[in-house]
N, C-alpha and C positions, 0 to 999 in steps of 0.2 A: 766440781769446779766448772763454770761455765765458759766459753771458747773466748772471753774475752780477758780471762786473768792473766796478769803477768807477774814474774818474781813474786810468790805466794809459797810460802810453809803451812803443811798442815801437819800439824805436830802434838800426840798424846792425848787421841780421842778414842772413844769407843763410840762405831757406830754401826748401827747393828740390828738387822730385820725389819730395814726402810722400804716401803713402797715406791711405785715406780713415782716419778714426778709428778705432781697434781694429779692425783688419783687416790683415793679414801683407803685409807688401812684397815676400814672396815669388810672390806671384802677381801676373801680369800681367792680369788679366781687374779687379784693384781701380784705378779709375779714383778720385783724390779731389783737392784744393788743398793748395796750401803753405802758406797764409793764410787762415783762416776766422772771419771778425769775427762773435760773436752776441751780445758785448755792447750797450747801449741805446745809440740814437745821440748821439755826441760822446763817450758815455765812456772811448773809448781812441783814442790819437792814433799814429801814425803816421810814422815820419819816415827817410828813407834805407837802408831795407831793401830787399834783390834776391829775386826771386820769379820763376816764373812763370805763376801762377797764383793767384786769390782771390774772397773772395765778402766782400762788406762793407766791402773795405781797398783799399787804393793797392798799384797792382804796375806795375814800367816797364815788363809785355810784352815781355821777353826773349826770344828762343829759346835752346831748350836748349845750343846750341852756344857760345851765347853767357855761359854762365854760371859764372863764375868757380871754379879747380878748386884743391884746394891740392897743394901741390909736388910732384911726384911722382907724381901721380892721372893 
């Protein structure tokens, strides 16, 4: 969420072993979160998304193995 959102739901995603911001997921040496809150506090809420990893927001602390894959994957 960027510092500018207000009254914002984020609700029922999976996100999950995102690079840091504009930086290539091609490289292993970019460490970054899947969830990075910088909006003002309370302005964005929160609710049944998978993660693992965040700064500012709610994450269950998964591990990776444990992180749901779709069909096939």
């Amino acid at each position: 969420m960027f510092p500018q959102a207000t009254n914002t739901r984020v609700r029922g995603n999976v996100v999950v072993g995102n690079p840091p911001i504009q930086l290539s997921a091609g490289d292993p040496n970019n460490t970054g979160v899947d969830i990075w809150d910088q909006s003002p506090l309370g302005a964005t809420t929160f609710d049944n998304n998978i993660c693992i990893t965040a700064i500012n927001a709610p994450c269950p602390g998964l591990a990776p193995n444990q992180v749901p894959r779709k069909p096939g994957k």
